[in-house]
C-alpha positions as CSV (number, residue, x, y, z in Angstrom):
1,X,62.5,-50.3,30.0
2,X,61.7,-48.9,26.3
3,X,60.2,-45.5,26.5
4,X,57.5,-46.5,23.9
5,X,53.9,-47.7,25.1
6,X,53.5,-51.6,25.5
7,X,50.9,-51.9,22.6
8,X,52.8,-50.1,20.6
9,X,55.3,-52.1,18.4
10,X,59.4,-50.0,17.8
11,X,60.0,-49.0,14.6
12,X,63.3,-50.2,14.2
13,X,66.5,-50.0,16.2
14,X,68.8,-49.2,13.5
15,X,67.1,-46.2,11.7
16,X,68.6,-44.0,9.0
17,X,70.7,-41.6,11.0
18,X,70.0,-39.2,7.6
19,X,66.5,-39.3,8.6
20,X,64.3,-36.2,10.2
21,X,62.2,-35.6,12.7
22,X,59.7,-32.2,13.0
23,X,58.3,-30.8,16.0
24,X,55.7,-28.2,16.5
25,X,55.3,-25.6,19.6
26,X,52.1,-24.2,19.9
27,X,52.8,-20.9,21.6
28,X,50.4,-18.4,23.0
29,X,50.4,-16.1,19.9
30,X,51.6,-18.2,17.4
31,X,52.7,-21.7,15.9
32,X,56.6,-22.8,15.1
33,X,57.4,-26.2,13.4
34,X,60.9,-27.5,12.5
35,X,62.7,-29.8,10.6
36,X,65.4,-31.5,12.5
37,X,68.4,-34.4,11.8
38,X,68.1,-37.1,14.1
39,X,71.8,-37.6,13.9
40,X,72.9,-34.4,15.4
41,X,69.7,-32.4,16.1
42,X,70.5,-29.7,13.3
43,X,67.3,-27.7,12.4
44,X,67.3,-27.9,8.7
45,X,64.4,-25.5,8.6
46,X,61.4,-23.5,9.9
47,X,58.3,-21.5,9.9
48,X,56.2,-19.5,12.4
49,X,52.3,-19.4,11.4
50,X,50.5,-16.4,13.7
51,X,47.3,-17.1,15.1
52,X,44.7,-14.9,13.2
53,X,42.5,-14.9,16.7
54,X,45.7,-14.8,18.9
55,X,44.5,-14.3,22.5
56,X,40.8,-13.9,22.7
57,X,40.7,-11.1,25.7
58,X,38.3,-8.5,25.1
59,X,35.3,-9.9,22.6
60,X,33.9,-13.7,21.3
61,X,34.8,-14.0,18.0
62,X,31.5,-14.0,15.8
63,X,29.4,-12.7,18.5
64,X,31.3,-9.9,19.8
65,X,30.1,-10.8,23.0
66,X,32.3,-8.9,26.0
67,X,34.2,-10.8,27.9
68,X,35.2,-10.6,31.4
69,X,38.2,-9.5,33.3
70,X,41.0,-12.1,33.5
71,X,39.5,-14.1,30.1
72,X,42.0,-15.8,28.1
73,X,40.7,-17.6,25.0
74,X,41.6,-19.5,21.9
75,X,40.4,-20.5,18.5
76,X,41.5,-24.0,17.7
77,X,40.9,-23.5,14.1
78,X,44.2,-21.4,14.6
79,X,46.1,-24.5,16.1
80,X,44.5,-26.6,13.1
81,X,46.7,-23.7,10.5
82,X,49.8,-24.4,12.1
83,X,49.7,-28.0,10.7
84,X,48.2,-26.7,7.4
85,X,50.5,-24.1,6.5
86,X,53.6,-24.3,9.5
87,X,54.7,-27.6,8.5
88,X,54.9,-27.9,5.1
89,X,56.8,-24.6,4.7
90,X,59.0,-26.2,7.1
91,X,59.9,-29.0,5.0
92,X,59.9,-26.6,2.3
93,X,62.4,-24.9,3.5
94,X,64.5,-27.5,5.1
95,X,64.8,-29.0,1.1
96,X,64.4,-32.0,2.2
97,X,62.1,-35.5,0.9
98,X,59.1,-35.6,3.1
99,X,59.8,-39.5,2.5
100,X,63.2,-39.4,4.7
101,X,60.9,-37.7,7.9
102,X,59.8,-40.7,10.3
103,X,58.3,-39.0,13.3
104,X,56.3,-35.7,14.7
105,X,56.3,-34.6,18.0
106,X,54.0,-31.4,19.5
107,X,54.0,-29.4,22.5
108,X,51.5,-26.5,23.6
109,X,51.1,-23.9,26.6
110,X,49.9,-25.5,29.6
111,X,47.4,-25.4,31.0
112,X,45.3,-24.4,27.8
113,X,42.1,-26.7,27.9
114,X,39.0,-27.3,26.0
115,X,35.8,-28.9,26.6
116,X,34.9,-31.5,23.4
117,X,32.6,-33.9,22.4
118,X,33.3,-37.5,22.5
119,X,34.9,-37.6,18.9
120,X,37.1,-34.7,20.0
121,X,35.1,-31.9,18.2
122,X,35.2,-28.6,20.3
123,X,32.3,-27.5,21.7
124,X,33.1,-23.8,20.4
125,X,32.5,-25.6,17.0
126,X,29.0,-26.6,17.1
127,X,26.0,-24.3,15.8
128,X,24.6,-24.8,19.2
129,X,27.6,-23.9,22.0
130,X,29.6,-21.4,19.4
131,X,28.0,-18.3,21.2
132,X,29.2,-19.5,24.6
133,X,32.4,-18.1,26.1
134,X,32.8,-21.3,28.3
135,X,32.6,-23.8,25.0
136,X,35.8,-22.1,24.0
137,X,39.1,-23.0,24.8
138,X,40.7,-21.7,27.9
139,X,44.1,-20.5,27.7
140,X,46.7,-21.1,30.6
141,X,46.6,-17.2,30.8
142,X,43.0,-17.4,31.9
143,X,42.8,-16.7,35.3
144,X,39.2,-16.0,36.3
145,X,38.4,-19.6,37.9
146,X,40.9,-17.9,40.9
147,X,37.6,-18.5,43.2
148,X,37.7,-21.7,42.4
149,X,41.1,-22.5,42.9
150,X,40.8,-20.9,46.1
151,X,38.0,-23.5,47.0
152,X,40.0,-26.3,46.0
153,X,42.8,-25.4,47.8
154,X,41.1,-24.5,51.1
155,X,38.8,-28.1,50.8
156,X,42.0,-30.1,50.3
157,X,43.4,-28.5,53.2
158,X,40.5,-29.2,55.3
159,X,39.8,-32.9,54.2
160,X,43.4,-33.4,54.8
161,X,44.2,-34.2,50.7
162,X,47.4,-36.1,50.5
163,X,48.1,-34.8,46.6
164,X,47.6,-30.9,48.0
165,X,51.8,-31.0,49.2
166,X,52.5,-32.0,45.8
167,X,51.8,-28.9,44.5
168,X,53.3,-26.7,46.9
169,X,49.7,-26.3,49.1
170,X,47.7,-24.8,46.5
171,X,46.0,-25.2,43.2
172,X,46.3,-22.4,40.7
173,X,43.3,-20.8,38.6
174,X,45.2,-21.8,35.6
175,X,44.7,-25.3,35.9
176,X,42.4,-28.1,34.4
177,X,40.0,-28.3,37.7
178,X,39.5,-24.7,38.5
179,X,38.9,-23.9,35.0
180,X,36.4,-26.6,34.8
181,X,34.5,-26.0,38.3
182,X,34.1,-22.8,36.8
183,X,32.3,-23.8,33.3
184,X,30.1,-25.9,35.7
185,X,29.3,-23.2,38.1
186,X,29.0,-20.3,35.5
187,X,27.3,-22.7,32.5
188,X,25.8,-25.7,33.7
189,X,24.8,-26.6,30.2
190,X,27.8,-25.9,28.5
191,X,29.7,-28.4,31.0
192,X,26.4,-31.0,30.9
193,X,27.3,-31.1,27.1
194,X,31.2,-31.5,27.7
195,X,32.0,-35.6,26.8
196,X,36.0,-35.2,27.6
197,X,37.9,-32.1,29.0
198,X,41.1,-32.3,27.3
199,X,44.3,-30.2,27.0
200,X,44.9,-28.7,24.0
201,X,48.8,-30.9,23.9
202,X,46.6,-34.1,23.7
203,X,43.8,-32.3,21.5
204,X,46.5,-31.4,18.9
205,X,47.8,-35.4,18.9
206,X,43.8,-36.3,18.3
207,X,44.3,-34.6,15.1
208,X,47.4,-36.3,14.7
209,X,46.7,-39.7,15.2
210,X,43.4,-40.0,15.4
211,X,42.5,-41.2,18.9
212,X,42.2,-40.0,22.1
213,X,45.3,-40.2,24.2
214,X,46.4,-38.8,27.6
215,X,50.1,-37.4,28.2
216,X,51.6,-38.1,31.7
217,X,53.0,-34.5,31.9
218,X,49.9,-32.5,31.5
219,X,48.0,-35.3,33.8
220,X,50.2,-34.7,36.7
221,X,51.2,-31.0,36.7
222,X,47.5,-29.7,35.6
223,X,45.2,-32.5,36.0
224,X,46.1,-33.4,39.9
225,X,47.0,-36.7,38.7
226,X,48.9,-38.4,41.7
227,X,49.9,-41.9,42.7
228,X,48.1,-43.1,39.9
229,X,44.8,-41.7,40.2
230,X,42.7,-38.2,40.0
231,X,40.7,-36.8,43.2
232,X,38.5,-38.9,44.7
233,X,34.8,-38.7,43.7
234,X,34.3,-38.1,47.2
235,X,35.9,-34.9,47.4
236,X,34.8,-33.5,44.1
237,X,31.0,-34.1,45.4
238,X,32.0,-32.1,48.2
239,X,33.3,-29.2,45.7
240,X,30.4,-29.6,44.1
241,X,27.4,-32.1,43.7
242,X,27.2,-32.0,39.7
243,X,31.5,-32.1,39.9
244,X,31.4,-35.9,41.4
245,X,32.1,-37.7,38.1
246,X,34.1,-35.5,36.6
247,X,37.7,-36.8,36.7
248,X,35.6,-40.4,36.0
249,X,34.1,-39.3,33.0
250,X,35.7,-36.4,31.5
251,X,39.5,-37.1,32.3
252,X,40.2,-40.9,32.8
253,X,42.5,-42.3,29.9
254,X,45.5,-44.4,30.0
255,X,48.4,-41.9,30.5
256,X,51.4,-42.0,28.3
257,X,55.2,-41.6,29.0
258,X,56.7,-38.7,27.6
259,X,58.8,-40.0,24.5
260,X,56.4,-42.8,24.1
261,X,54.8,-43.8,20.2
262,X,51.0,-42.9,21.1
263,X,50.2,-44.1,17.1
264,X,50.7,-43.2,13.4
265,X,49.8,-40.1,11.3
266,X,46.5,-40.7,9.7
267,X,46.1,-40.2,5.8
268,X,43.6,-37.0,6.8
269,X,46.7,-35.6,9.0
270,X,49.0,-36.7,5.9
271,X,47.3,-34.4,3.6
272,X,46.7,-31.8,5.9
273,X,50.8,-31.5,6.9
274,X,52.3,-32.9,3.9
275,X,54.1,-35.3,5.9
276,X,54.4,-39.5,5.4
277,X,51.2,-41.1,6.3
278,X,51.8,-43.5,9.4
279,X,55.2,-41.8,10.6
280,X,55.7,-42.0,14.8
281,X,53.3,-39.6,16.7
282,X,54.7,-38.7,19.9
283,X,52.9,-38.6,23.0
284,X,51.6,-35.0,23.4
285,X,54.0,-32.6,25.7
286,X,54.0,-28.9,27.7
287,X,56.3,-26.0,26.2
288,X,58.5,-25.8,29.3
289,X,59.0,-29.6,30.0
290,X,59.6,-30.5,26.4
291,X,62.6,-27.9,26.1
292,X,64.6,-29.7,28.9
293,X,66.2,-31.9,26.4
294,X,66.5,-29.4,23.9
295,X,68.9,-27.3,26.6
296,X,70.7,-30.2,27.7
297,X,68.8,-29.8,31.3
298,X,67.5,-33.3,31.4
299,X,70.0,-34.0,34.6
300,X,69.2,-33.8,37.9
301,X,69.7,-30.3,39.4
302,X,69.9,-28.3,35.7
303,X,67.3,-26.0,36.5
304,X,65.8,-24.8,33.3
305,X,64.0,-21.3,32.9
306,X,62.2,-21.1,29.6
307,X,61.6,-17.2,29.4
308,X,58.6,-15.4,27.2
309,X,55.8,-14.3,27.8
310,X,55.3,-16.0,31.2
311,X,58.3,-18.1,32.9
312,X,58.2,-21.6,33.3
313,X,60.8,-23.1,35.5
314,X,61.6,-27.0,35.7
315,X,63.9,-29.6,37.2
316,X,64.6,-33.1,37.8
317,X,65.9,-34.6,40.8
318,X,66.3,-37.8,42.6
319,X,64.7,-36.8,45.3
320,X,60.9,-36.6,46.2
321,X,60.4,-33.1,48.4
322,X,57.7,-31.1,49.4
323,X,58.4,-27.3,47.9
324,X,55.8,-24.8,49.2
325,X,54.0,-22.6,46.3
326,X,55.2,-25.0,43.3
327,X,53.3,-25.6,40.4
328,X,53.9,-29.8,41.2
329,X,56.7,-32.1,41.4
330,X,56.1,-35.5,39.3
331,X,57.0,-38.7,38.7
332,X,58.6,-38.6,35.3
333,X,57.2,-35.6,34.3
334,X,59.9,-34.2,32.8
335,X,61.9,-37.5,31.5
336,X,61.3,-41.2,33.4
337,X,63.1,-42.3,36.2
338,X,63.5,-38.6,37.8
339,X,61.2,-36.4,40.2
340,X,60.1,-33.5,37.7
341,X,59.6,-30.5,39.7
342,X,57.6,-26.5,37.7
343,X,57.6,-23.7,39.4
344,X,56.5,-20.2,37.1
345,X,56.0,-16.4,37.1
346,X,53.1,-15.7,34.9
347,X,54.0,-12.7,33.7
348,X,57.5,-11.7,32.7
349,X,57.9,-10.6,28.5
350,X,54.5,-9.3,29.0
351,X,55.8,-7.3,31.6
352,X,58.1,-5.5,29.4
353,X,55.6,-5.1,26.6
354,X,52.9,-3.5,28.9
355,X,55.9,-1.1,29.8
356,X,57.1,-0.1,26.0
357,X,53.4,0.0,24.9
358,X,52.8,2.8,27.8
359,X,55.9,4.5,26.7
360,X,55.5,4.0,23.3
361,X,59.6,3.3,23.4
362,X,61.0,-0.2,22.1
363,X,62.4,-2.7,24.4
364,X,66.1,-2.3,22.9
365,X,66.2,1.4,23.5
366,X,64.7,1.2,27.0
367,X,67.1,-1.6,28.0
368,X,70.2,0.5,26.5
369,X,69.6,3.7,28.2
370,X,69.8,2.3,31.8
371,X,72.2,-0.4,30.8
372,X,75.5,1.9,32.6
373,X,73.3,3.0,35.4
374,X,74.7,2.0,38.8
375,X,72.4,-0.6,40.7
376,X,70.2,1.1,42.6
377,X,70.4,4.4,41.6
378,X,66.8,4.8,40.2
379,X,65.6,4.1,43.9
380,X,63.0,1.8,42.9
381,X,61.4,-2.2,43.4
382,X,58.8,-3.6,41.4
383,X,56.9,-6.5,42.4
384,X,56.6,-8.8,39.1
385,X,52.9,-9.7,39.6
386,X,50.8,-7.7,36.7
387,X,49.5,-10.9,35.8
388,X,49.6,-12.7,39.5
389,X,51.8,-14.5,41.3
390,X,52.0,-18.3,40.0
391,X,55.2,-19.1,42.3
392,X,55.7,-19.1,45.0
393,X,52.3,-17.6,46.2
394,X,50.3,-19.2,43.3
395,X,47.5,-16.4,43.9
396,X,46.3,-14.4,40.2
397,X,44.2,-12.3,42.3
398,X,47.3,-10.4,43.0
399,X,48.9,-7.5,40.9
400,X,51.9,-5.5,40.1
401,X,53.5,-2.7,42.4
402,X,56.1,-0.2,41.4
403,X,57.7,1.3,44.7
404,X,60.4,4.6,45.1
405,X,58.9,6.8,42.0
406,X,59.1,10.5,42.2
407,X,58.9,13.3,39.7
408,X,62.4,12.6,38.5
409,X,61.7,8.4,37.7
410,X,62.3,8.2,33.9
411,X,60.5,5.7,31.6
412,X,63.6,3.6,31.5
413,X,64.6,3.3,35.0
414,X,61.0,2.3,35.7
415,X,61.8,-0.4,33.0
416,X,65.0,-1.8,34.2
417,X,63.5,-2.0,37.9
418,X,60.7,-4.3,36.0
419,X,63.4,-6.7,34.7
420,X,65.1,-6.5,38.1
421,X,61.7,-7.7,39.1
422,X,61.4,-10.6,37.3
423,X,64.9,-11.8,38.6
424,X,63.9,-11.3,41.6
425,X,60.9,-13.6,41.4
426,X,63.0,-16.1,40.1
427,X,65.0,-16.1,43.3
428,X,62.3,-16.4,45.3
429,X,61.8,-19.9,43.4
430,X,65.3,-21.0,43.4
431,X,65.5,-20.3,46.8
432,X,62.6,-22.5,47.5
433,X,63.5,-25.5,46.1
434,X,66.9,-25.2,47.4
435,X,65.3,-24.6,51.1
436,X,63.2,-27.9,50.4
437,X,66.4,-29.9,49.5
438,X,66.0,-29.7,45.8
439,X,69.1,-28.5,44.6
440,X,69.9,-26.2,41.5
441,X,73.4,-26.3,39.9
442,X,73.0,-24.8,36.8
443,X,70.5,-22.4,35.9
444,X,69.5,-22.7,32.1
445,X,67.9,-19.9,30.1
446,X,65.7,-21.2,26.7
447,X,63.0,-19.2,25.2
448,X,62.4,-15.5,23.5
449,X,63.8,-13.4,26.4
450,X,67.3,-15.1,26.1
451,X,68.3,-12.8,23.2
452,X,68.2,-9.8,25.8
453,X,72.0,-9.6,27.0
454,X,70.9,-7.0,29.2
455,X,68.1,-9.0,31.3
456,X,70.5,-11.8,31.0
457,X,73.4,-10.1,33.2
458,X,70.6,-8.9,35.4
459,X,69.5,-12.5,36.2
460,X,73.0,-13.3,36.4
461,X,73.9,-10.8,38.8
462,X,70.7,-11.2,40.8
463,X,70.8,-14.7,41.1
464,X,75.0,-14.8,42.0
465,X,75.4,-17.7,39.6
466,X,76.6,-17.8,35.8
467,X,73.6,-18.4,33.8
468,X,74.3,-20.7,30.3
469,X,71.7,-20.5,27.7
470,X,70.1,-22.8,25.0
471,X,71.6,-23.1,21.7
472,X,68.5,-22.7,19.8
473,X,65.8,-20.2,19.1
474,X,63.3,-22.8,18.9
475,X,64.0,-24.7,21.7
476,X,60.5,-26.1,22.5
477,X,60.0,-27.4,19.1
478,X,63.8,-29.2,19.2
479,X,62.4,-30.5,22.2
480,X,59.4,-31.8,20.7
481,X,61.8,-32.9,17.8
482,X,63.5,-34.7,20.2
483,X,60.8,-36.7,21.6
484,X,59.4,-37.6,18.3
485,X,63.1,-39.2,17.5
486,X,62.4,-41.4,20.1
487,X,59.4,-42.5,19.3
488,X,60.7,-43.4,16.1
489,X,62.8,-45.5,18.1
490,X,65.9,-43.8,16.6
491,X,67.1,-43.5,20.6
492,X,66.5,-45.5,23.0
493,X,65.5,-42.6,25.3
494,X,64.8,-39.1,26.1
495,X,68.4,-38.6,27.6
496,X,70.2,-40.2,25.1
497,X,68.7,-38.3,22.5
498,X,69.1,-35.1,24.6
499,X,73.0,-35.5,24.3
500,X,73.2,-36.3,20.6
501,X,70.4,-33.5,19.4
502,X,70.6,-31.4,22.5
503,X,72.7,-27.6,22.7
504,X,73.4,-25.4,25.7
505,X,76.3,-22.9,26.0
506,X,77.2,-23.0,29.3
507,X,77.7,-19.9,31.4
508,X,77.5,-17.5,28.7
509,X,77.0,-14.5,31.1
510,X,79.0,-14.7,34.7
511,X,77.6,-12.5,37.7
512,X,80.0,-9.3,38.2
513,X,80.8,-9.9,41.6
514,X,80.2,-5.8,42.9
515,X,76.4,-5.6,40.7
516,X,75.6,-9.0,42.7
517,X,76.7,-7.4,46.1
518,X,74.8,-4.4,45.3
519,X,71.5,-6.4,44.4
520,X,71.9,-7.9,48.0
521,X,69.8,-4.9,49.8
522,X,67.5,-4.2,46.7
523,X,66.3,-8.1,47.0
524,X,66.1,-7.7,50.6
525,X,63.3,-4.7,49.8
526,X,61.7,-6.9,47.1
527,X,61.5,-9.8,49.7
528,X,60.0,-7.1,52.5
529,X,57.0,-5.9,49.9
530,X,56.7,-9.4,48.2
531,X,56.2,-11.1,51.9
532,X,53.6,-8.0,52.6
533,X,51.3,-8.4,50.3
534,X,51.4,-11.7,49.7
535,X,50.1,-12.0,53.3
536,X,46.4,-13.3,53.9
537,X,44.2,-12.0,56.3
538,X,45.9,-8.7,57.2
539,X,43.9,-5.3,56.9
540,X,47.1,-4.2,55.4
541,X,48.4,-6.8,53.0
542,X,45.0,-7.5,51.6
543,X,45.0,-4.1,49.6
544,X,45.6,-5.8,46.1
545,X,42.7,-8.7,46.5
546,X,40.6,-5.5,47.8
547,X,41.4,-3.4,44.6
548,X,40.7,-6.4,42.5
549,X,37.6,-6.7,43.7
550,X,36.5,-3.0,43.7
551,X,37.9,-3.5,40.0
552,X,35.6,-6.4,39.4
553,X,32.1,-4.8,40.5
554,X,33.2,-1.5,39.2
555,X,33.3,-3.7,35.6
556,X,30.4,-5.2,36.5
557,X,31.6,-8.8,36.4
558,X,30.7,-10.4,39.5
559,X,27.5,-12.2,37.3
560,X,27.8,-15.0,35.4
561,X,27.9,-15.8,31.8
């Protein structure tokens, strides 16, 4: 079957194998675009534009308006730059005719969702809503809608929801519904005006293309999109009264195969990119699931870890299975004709960052100054969970714990048993999938964090399996390169154009067999606390929901907006 859309007409079977592709990653603090050959998948060139709002945390831009605790924003007027000023200094750089590039392809955080008008204008955009918190886009790093996720969960569990074991028993506050209950329970006018709710991956091809289209990855792993449908009305009445129609009338679009040709560049996006009016669009795609190709991790079993600021783990396999604590498994949500399976950590390179601003020490020279230390010897076990817990206990309500300090615990010990941390997480996941039957043969590292050797042989060691990386440093936007090559119709598919534009050196760091023995106890304590606390209903293990609460009323946030 052609992985293009039925109303969509190829290109041409036989295209220029001189001719380019770009792809765009919009990341959480900034925007990357490249120029790559469709022969061989060389980036010819690249820029980075930096979001002037980044994450809005602390204050509404404008207004100045507080915001609450676990508030993640963005400004799409910074996504809009990225195309303005990105890609052309891409192509600039890359030297080459904006005539020979025949497709564009885009990827963005996940889930990062905004509530528009039907025309696609953001409501954070209109003289009327701009002052609102909720008209604004909600990054996938916003996690205050946990209430609600905790709702959904618990009322798919009671009305006996067949889509709940798809993603691993419970929805996380990061996704499109929580987020959404939330505007409607928090700003019932704000969500009365909201015509579509709409990620910000299929936002970005609006601008594009000019239309409205839905991706099938986004759909299934944020958007609860199952066995062809969304929730039933039935069980979004019982959520809430007013949240009856919403998947009807806010979310329902034709969904679109990854790799497919959603529609042409329109002569407003032409002059706002520089690039050929009515090149290939591809269909919109997330960060993590896009880099699969990129790594050569398209095959079943290649488990890919793309590592920044949060961790995003995915994976095909043949087989259907029901992982507990998941993000989702999908049907072809990572390339067609596979069972696409995301798991996460939320917080991981943020981790790190929270450590060397406290010390006021850089990541290189806390990283070397423990590097010879013998495992173990600082005494110590984090739990990874500053910013929640998204697998395997997908719970943001929960937070980070440092256990084993004394008066003697330097600032880099404290460091390297974060990074230990975060390996550990990630055997928590691998070990999940491979107790539900989903195997993991390789594990594949793409992303910002790969460039640190040191957390590298960590994961390595922790883990007791060689760990290859990704060949580029932009792997997301190769990825999105990639897909827009195929809807160009320069390959006939998303694996095929994996292996010719596609780079991965395999094992590049090997577990040393007497670290990985000695990180055999250490994840045995990391297990103990993580199993603790993670616990619901126990006077005991409920200490961190308690403290987040106490934290909450103390801030004052427990009104709403």
């Amino acid at each position: 079957m052609p992985a293009y859309s039925s109303d969509e007409e190829i290109v041409s079977a036989n295209i220029d194998q001189a001719a380019c592709v770009v792809g765009v990653d919009f990341g959480t603090l900034s925007g990357r675009a490249v120029v790559v050959r469709v022969a061989d998948g060389a980036e010819l060139g690249g820029a980075v534009h930096d979001y002037a709002d980044a994450v809005i945390e602390s204050a509404l831009p404008g207004t100045g308006e507080p915001l609450p605790p676990d508030w993640a924003l963005q400004n799409p007027a910074d996504w809009r730059a990225v195309l303005r000023t990105a890609v052309p200094a891409a192509v600039a750089e890359a030297g080459v005719d904006p005539a020979r590039i025949i497709g564009i392809g885009t990827d963005f955080t996940s889930c990062t969702v905004l509530p528009v008008r039907s025309d696609g204008t953001p409501l954070c955009e209109l003289p009327e809503t701009a002052a609102r918190p909720h008209a604004w886009p909600k990054l996938w790093k916003h996690h205050a809608a946990q209430p609600q996720a905790d709702r959904i969960t618990a009322l798919a569990h009671e009305r006996g929801e067949k889509w709940i074991t798809r993603y691993g028993g419970r929805v996380s506050s990061e996704w499109q519904f929580a987020k959404a209950l939330q505007v409607l329970e928090e700003d019932p006018d704000t969500y009365r005006r909201t015509e579509r709710w709409i990620e910000a991956a299929d936002w970005i091809v609006w601008q594009l293309a000019g239309r409205e289209t839905r991706n099938a990855c986004t759909a299934g792993y944020k958007g609860l999109h199952q066995d062809g449908g969304y929730p039933s009305a039935g069980y979004l009445a019982a959520l809430h009264p007013g949240f009856a129609d919403f998947a009807a009338t806010r979310l329902a679009h034709p969904l679109s195969p990854l790799g497919s040709r959603v529609g042409t560049l329109t002569a407003e996006a032409a002059r706002r990119t520089g690039l050929p009016e009515g090149i290939a669009v591809a269909a919109g795609n997330v960060d993590a699931h896009v880099t699969a190709p990129a790594a050569r991790a398209v095959g079943d079993g290649r488990l890919l870890a793309i590592m920044g600021t949060s961790t995003c783990h995915v994976v095909n396999s043949a087989v259907l299975a029901e992982v507990p604590g998941i993000c989702g498994v999908v049907d072809g949500g990572i390339t067609a004709g596979a069972y696409g399976y995301e798991a996460g950590q939320s917080a991981v390179g943020d981790v790190f960052a929270w450590w060397t601003r406290m010390t006021g020490r850089g990541h290189a020279e806390l990283a070397a100054a423990s590097a010879d230390a013998p495992v173990g010897s600082h005494g110590l076990v984090a739990l990874d969970w500053m910013g929640g817990n998204r697998s395997v206990l997908v719970d943001h309500h929960l937070s980070g714990v440092i256990a084993g300090m004394t008066l003697t615990t330097r600032p880099e010990e404290v460091y390297r048993a974060l990074m230990e941390a975060t390996a550990y997480g990630t055997r928590v996941i691998v070990e999940a999938f491979e107790a539900a039957g989903v195997p993991v043969e390789e594990f594949v590292v793409a992303g910002g964090l790969k460039r640190n050797a040191a957390l590298m042989q960590i994961y390595a060691d922790v883990l007791c399996r060689p760990v290859s990386i990704a060949a580029s440093d932009q792997a997301p936007a190769l990825g999105a390169a990639i897909h827009a090559a195929v809807a160009a119709g320069a390959y006939r598919d998303v694996p095929e154009a994996s292996a010719a534009m596609g780079r991965v050196v395999t094992a590049a760091y090997a577990p040393d067999p007497a670290r990985a023995r000695a990180y055999g106890p250490l994840y045995a304590e990391y297990r103990e606390l993580h199993d603790h606390f993670a616990a619901r209903g126990g006077a005991s293990s409920e200490v961190l929901h308690r403290l987040r609460r106490l934290r909450n009323d103390a801030l004052g946030s427990e009104g709403g907006l």
